[in-house]
C-alpha positions as CSV (number, residue, x, y, z in Angstrom):
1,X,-10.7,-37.5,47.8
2,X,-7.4,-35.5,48.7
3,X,-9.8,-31.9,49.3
4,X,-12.9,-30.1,48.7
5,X,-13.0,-26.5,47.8
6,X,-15.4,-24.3,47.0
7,X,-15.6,-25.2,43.3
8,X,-15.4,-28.8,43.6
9,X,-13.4,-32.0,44.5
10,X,-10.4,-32.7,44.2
11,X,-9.2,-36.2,43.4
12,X,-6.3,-38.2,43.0
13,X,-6.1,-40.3,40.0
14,X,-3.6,-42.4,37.6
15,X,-2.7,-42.7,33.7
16,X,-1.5,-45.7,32.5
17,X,-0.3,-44.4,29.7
18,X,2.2,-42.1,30.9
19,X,2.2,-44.5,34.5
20,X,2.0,-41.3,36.6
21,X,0.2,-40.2,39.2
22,X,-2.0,-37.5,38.8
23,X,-4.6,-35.1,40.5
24,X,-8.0,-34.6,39.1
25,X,-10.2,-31.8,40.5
26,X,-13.7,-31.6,39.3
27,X,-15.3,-28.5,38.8
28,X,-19.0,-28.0,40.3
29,X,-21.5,-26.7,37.6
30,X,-23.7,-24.9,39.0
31,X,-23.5,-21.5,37.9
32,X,-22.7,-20.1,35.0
33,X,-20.1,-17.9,36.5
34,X,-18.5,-21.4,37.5
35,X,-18.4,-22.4,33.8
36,X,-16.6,-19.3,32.7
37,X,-13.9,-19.7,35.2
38,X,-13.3,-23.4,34.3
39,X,-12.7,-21.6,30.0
40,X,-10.7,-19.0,31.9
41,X,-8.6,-21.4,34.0
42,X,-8.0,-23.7,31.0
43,X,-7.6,-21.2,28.2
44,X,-4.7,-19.3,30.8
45,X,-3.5,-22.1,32.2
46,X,-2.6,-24.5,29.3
47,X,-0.2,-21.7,28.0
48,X,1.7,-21.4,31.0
49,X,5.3,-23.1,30.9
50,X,7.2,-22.3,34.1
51,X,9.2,-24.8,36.3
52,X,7.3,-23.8,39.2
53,X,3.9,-23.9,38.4
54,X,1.9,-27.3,38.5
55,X,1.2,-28.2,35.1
56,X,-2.1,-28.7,33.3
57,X,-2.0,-32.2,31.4
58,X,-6.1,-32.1,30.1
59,X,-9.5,-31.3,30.8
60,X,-12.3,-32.8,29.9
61,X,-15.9,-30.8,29.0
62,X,-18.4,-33.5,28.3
63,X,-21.4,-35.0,29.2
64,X,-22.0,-32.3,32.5
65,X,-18.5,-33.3,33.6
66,X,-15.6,-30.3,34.1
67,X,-12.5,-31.5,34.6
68,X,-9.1,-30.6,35.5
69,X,-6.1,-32.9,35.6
70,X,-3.0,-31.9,36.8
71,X,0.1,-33.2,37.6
72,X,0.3,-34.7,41.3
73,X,3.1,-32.7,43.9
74,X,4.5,-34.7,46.5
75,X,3.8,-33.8,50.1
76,X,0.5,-32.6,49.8
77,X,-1.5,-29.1,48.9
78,X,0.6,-26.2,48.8
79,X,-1.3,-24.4,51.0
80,X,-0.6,-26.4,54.1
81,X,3.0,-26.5,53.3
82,X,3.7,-22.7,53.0
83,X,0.8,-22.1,56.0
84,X,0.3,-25.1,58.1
85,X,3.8,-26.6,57.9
């Protein structure tokens, strides 16, 4: 587990098919609130294109499962490099 937030864990994970390393955050479902801001965050995020963002490769919505994956950074969480570094 790379971190734990308040809407889940996040995860570090692997595709073989594209042999990249990537980082997988899985959304808590307890609320319904939380649900609708897993649609939000993949219906806004999937369109974004910008050479600074992290990109969304997929999600998955099945089975009681929300997922996010996302392209690993090296170095580690954002935050602690702009705040903690």
């Amino acid at each position: 587990m790379l971190d734990q937030g308040g809407f889940g864990y996040v995860n570090k994970g692997y595709l073989k098919e594209s042999n990249c390393y990537i980082v997988v955050r899985r959304i808590s479902r307890e609320s319904k609130q939380e649900i609708k801001e897993y649609e939000s965050e993949v219906r806004i995020i999937s369109r974004l294109r910008y050479k600074h963002f992290v990109q969304l490769i997929g999600w998955c919505h099945q089975k009681r499962e929300l997922l996010l994956l996302y392209e690993l950074i090296p170095n580690g969480v954002l935050y602690y490099q702009i705040f903690k570094g």
